[in-house]
N, C-alpha and C positions, 0 to 999 in steps of 0.2 A: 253846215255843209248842205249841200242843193244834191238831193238825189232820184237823178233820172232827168226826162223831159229834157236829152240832149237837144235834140230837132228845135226845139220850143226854143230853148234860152240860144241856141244862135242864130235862130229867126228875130229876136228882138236886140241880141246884141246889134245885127245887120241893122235892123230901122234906129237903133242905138245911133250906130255911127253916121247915118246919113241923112238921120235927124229928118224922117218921113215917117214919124209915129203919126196915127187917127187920134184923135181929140179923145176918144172914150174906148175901153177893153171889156170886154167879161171873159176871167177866168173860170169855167166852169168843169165841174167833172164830181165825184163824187170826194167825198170828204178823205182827209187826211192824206192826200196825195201828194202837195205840196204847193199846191195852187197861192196859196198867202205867200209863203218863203221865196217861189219865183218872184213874185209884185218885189220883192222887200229886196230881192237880187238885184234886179232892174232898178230900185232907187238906191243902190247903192253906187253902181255899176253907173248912173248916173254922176254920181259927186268924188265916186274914189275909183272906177274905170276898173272894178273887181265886180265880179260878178257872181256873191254870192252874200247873205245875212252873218254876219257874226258869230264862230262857236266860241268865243271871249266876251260874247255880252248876251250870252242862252239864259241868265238869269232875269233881263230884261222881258227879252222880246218870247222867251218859254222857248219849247224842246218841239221838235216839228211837231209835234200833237198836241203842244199846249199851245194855250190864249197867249195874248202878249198883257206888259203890265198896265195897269188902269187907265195910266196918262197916254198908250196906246203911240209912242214917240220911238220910230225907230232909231238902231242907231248906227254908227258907222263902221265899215271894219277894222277891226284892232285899235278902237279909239272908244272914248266914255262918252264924248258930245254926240247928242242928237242930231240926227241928218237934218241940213237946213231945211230942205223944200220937201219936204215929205209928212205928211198927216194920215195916220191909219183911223180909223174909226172902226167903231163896236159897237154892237148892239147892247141896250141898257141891260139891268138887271132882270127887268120884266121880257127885254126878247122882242124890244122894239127900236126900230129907228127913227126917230119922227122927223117933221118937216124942220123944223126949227135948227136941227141938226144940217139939214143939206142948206137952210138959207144963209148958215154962219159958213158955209163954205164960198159959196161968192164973193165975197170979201177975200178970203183967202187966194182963190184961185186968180181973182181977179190981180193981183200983187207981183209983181218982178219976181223972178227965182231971182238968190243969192248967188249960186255956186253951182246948182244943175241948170241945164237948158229947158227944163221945167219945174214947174210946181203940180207935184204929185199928191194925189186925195186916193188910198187905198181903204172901199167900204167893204171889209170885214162879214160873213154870214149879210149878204143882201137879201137876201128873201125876205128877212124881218124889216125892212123899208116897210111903211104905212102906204097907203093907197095914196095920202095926201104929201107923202116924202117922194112917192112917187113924181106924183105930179110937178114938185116942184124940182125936181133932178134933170126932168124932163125939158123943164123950160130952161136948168141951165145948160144942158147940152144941145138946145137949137141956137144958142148964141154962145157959144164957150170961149170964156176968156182968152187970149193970146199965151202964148206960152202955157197952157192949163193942160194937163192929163187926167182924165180918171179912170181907174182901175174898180171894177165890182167884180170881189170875187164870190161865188155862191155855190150850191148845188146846178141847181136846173133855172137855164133862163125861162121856161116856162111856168116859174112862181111868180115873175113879173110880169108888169102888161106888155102884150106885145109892141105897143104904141114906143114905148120905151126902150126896150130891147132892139127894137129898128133902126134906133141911134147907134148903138156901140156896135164892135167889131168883136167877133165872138171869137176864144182859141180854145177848145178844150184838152184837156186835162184825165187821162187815162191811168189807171192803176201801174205801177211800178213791178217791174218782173222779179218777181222771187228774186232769182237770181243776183241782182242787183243787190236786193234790201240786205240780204245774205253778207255777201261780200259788206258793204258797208257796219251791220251789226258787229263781224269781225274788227275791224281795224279801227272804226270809232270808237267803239262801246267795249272793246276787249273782249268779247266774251269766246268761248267755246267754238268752233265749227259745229257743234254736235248743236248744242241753243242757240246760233242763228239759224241754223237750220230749219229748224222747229219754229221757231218765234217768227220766220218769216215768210213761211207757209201758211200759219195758222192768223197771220194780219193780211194776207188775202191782197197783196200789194198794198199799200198802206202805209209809208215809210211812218209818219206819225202814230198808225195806233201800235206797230211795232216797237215805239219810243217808249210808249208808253207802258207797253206791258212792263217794258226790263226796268224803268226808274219811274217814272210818274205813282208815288206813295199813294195815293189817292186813288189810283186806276186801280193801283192794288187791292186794295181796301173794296172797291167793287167787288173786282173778282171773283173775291171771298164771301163779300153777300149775294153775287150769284150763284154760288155753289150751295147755300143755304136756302135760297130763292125757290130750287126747284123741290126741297124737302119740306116745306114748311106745313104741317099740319092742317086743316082745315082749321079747326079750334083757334091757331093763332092768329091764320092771316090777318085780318083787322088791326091786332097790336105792331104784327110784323112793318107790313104796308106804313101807318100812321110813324114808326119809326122812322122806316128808310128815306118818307117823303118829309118829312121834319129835320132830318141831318141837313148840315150846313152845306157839305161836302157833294149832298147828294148829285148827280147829273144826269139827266134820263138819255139823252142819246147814248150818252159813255155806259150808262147802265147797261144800254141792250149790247152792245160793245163786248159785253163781259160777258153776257147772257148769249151772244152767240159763240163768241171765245170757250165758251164751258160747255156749250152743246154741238163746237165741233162734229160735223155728221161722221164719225165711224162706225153707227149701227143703223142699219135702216130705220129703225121707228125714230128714230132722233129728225128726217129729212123735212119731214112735214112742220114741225115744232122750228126748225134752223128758219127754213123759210118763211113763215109766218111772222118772225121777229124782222127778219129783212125784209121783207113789206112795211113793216111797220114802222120803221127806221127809211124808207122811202116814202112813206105818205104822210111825214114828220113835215117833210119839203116843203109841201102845199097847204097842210090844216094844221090848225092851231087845235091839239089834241089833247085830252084831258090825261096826264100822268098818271092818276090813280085807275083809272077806270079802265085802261089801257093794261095796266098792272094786274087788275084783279080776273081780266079776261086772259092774260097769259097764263096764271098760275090755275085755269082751270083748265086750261090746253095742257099743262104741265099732268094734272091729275088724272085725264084721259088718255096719255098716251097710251 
């Protein structure tokens, strides 16, 4: 289910039907908004004239705040078959996308749609494009195949070059009113009026990391080691650290996620510490930031408070 960004999704239904989409989009806005799930709306809304991702295939494609699965293959609504003309892509293991990746896309793009009026290429966290993915993105979108879409969704179009960004047609993507997330936690998620309440204050508009907090097992499991995070003796940290950055599971965005979830400002000294982690969860954007080192400078902010 797609929650929020009316305005948005009937601005694209509109170039939907009268078939006056631009060759290239960047969805941009801060994370967990919904920015991916709208893209995945619009290819469906392309081939099945619904406009919105599957809650009968959330095992696939994950829960608004999760990754979709490896093979990265949307799917259709209330059916098991992959949408024909649709390619999402991800960034690797390592947190990059290389050129190799955008030049097996010209081929693709280059191809008839089946069944939509395009063939749609949805790139997943764009920022992690290389300089040299850049470039070669670039040269497909001053010649773009007939029938070709593509969609980049990302934080800030300002992590790419502007030479690049010049191309696409930019929509952003704004946080989701309490309210909304609220109503929605009720009726999808069953839960309490009293815990959406809560849960959707404290995600800060956010329909995904609110997903997350109530079912994502793993987000849980943060949580928890952020709430030990802020206690950890001096003596341990080195053990502590080398652990959390060792786990399989670990996720340092989702980490600080949890880490500002737990330091919630309800007390003044807490304000300084909340914001510092939300910097640093914004300067993620742009540099390629060292995990640990990042870590071990938070948990001495933690001991000065």
């Amino acid at each position: 289910m797609l929650i929020g960004h009316e305005r948005i999704i009937k601005d694209l239904e509109y170039l939907a039907k009268s078939r006056d989409f631009s060759h290239a989009y960047l969805f941009f806005g801060t994370e967990q908004v919904g920015k991916r799930r709208v893209a995945l709306g619009l290819a469906n809304y392309f081939e099945k004239g619904i406009f919105d991702p599957p809650a009968s295939t959330s095992s696939s494609l994950g829960g608004p705040g999760e990754p979709p699965s490896a093979g990265g293959e949307p799917r259709l609504h209330g059916g098991g078959r992959p949408l024909n003309d649709t390619r999402q892509i991800e960034p690797s293991p390592e947190k990059t996308i290389g050129i190799n990746v955008v030049r097996e896309l010209k081929n693709y793009l280059s191809q008839k749609p089946n069944v939509s009026p395009y063939r749609l290429v949805i790139i997943n966290d764009a920022e992690f494009l290389t300089p040299e993915a850049q470039n070669a993105l670039l040269r497909l979108t001053e010649e773009p195949p007939p029938s070709s879409l593509l969609i980049l969704v990302l934080r800030d179009p300002e992590s790419l070059t502007p030479t690049l960004t010049s191309r696409f047609q930019k929509i952003y993507f704004g946080t989701v009113q309490t309210s909304i997330v609220k109503v929605w936690l009720e009726k999808e998620l069953k839960i309490s009026v009293k815990k959406a309440e809560e849960v959707a204050k404290i995600s800060r508009g956010k329909p995904g990391l609110a997903y997350s907090m109530l079912k994502d097992k793993n987000f849980e499991a943060l949580t928890r080691t952020a709430e030990k995070f802020s206690k950890v003796p001096k003596r341990d940290r080195r053990l502590f650290l080398k652990k959390l950055l060792e786990s399989k599971n670990f996720n340092f965005p989702a980490f600080l996620d949890a880490l500002v979830i737990n330091l919630e400002p309800k007390k003044v000294d807490n304000f300084h510490l909340w914001h510092k982690i939300l910097e640093l969860k914004r300067k993620m954007t742009y540099f390629n930031l060292n995990p640990r080192l990042q870590l071990e400078n938070l948990l001495e902010a933690f001991v000065s408070r």
